[in-house]
Chimera marker file (.cmm) of the C-alpha trace (Angstrom):
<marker_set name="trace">
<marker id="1" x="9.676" y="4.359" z="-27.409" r="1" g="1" b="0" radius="0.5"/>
<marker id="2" x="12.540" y="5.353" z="-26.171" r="1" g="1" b="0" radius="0.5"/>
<marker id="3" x="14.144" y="6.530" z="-22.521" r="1" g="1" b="0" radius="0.5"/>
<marker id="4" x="14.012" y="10.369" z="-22.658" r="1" g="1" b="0" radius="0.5"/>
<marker id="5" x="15.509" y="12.092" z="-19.854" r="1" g="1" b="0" radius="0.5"/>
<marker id="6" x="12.398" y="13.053" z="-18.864" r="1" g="1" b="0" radius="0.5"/>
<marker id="7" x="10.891" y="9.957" z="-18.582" r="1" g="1" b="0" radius="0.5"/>
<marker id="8" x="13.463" y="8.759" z="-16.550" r="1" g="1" b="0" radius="0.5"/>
<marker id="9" x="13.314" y="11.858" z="-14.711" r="1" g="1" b="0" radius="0.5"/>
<marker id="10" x="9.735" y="10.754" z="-13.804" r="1" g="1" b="0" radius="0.5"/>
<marker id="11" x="10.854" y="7.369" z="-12.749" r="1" g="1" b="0" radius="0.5"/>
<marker id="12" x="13.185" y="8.246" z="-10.320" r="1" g="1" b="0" radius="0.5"/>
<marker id="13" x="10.709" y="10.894" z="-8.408" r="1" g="1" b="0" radius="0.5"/>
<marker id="14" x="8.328" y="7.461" z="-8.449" r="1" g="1" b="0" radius="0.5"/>
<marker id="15" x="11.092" y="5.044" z="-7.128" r="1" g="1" b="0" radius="0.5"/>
<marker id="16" x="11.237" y="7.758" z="-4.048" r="1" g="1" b="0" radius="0.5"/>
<marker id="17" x="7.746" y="6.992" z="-2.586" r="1" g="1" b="0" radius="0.5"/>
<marker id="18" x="6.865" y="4.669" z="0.192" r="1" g="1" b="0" radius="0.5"/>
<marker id="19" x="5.077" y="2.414" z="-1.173" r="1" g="1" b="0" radius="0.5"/>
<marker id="20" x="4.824" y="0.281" z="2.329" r="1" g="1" b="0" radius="0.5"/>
<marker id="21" x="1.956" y="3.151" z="3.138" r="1" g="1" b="0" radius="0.5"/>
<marker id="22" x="0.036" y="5.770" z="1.669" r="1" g="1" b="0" radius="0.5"/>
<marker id="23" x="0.309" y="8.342" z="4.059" r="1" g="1" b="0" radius="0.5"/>
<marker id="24" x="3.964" y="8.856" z="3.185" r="1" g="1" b="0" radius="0.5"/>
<marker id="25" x="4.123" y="11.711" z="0.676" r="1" g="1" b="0" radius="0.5"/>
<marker id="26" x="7.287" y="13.543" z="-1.123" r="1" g="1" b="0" radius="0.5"/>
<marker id="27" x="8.480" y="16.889" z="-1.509" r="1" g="1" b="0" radius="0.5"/>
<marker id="28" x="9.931" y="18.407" z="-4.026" r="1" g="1" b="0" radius="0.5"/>
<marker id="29" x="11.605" y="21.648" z="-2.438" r="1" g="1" b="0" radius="0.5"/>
<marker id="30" x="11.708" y="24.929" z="-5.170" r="1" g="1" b="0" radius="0.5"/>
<marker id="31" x="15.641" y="24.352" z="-4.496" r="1" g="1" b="0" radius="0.5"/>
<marker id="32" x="15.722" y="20.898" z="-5.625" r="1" g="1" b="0" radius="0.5"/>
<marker id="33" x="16.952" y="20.142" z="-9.159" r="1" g="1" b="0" radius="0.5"/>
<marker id="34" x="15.256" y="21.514" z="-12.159" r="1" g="1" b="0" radius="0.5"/>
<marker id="35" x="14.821" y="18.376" z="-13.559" r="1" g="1" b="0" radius="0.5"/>
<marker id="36" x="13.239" y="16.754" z="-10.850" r="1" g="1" b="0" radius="0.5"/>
<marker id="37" x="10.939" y="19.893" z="-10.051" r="1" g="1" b="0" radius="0.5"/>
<marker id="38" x="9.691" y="19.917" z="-13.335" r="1" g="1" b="0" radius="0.5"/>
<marker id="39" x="9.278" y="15.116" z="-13.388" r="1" g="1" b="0" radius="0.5"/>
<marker id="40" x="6.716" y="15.911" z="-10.454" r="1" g="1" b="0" radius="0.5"/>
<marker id="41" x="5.156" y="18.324" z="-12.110" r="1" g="1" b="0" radius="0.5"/>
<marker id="42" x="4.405" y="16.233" z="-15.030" r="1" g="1" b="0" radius="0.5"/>
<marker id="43" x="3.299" y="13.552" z="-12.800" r="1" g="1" b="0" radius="0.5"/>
<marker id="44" x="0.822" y="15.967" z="-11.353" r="1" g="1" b="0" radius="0.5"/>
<marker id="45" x="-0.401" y="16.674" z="-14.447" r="1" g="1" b="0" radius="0.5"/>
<marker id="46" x="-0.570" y="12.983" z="-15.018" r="1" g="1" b="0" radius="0.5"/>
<marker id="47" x="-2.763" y="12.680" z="-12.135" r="1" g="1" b="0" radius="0.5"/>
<marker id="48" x="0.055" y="10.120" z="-10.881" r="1" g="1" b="0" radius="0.5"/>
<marker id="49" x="0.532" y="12.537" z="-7.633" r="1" g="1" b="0" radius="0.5"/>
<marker id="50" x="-1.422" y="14.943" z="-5.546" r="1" g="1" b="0" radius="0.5"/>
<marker id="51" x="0.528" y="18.133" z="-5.898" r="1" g="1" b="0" radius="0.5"/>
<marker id="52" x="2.963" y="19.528" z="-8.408" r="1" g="1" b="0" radius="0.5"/>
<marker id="53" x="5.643" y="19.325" z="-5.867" r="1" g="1" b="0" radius="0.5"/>
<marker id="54" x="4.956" y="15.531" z="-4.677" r="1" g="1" b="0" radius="0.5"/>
<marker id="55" x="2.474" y="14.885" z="-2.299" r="1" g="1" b="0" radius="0.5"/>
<marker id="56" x="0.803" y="11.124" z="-1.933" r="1" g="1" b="0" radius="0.5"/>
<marker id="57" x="0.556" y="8.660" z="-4.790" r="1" g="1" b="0" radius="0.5"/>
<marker id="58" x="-2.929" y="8.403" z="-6.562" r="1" g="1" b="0" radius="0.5"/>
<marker id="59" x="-4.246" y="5.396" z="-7.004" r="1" g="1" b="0" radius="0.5"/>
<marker id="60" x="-3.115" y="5.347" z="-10.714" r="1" g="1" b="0" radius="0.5"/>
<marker id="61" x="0.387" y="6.796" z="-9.548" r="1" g="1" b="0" radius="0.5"/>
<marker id="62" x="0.215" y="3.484" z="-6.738" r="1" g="1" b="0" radius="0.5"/>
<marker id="63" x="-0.130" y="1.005" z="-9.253" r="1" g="1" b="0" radius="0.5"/>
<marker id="64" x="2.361" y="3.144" z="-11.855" r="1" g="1" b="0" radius="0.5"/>
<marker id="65" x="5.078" y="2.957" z="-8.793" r="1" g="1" b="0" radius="0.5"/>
<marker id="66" x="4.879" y="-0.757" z="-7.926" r="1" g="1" b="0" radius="0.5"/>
<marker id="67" x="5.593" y="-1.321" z="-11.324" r="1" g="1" b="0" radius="0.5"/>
<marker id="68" x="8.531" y="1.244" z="-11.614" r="1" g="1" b="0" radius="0.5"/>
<marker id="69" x="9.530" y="0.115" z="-8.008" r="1" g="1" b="0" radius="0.5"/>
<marker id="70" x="9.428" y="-3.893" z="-9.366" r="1" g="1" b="0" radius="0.5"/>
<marker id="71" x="10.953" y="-3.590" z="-12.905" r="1" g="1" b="0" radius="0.5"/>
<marker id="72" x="13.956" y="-2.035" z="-10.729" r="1" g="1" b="0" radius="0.5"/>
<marker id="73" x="14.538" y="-4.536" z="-8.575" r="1" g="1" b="0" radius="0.5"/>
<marker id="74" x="14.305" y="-6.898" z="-11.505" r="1" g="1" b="0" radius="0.5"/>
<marker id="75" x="17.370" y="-5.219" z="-13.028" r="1" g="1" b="0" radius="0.5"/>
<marker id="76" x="19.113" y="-4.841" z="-10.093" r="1" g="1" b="0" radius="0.5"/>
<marker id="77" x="19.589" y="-8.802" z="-9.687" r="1" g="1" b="0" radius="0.5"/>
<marker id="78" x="22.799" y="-9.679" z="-9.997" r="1" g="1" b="0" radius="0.5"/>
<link id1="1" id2="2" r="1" g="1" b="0" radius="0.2"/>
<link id1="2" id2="3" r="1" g="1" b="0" radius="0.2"/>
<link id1="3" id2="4" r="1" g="1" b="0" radius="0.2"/>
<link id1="4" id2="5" r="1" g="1" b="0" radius="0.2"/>
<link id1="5" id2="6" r="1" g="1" b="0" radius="0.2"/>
<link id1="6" id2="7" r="1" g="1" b="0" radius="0.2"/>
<link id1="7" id2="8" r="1" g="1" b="0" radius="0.2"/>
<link id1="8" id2="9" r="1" g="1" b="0" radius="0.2"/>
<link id1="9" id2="10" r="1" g="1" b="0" radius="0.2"/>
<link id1="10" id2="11" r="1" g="1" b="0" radius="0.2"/>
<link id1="11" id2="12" r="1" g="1" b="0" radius="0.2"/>
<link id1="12" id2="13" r="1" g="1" b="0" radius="0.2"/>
<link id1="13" id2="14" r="1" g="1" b="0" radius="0.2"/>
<link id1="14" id2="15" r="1" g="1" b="0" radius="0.2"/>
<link id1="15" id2="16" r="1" g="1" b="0" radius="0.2"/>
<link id1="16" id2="17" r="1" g="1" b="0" radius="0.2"/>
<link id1="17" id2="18" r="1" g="1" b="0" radius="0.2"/>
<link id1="18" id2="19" r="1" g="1" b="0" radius="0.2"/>
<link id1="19" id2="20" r="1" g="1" b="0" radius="0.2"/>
<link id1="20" id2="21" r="1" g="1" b="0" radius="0.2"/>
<link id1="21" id2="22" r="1" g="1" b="0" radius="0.2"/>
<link id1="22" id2="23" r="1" g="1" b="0" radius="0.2"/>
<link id1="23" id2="24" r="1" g="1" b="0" radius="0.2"/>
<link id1="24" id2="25" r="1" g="1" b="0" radius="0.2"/>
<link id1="25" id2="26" r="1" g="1" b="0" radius="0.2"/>
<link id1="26" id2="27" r="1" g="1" b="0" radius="0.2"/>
<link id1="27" id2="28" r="1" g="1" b="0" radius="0.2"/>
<link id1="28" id2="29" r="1" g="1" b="0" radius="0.2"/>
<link id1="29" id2="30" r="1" g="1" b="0" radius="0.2"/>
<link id1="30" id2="31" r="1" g="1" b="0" radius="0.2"/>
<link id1="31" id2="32" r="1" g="1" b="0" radius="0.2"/>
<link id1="32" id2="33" r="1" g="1" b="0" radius="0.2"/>
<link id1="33" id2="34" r="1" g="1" b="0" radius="0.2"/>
<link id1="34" id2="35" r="1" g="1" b="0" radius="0.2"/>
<link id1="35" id2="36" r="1" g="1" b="0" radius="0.2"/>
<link id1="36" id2="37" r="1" g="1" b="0" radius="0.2"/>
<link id1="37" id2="38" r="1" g="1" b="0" radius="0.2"/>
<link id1="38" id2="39" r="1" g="1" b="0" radius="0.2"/>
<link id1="39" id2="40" r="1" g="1" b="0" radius="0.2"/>
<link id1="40" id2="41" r="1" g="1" b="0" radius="0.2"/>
<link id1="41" id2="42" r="1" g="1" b="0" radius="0.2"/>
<link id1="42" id2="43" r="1" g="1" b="0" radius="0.2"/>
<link id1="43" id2="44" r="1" g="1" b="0" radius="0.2"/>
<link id1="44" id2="45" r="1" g="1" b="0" radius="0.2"/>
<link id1="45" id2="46" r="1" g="1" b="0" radius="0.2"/>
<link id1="46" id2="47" r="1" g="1" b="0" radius="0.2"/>
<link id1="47" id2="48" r="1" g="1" b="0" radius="0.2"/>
<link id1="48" id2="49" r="1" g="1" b="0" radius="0.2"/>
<link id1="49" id2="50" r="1" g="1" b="0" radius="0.2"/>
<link id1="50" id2="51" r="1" g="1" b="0" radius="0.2"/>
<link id1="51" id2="52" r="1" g="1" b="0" radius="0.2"/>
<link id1="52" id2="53" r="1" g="1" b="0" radius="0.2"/>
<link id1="53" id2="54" r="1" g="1" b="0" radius="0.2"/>
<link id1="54" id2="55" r="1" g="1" b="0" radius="0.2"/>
<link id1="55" id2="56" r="1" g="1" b="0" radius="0.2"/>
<link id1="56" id2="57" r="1" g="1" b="0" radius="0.2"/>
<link id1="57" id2="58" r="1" g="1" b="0" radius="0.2"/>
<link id1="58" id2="59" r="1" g="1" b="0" radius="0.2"/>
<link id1="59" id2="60" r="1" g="1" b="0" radius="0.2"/>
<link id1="60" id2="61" r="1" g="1" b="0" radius="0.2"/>
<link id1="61" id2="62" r="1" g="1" b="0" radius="0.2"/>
<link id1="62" id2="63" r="1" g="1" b="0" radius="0.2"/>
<link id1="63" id2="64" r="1" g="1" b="0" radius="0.2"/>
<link id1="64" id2="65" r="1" g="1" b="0" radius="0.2"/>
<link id1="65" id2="66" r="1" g="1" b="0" radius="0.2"/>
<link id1="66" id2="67" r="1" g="1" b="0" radius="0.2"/>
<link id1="67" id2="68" r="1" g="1" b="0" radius="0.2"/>
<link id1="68" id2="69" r="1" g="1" b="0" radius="0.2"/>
<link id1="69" id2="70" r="1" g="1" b="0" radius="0.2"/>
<link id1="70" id2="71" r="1" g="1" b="0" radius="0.2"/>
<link id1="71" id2="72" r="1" g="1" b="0" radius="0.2"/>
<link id1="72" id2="73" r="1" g="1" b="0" radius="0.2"/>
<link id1="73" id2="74" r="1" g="1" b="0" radius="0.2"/>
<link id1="74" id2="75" r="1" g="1" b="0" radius="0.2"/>
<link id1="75" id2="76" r="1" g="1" b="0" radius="0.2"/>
<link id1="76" id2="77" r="1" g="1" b="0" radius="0.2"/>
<link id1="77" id2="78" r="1" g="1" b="0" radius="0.2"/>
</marker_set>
């Protein structure tokens, strides 16, 4: 498998949420770039995040984003 653009796409709208509480959503504004309008609406689709424009986590998009969120930091060590 490789890293499409889209998948990273994906990754980055994940890496955006809060994951310190659940009652912190996203939004994707219809002015926002095409490629990350159309990651969350993948996502969505997915069932990784409430609405096609961000919204709160799901519990399977929780447990997706902790491990996007820690594989990240992992890299990130210097």
């Amino acid at each position: 498998m490789s890293l499409t653009p889209d998948l990273l796409s994906e990754l980055e709208i994940l890496n955006l949420f809060n994951l310190d509480s659940t009652e912190i959503g996203i939004k994707i504004h219809r002015d926002a770039d095409k490629n990350k309008i159309l990651a969350a609406k993948r996502l969505f689709e997915k069932g990784m995040i409430t609405q096609s424009d961000g919204g709160y986590l799901t519990a399977r998009g929780i447990e997706t984003a902790e491990h996007v969120q820690i594989l990240i930091k992992l890299l990130q060590i210097k």
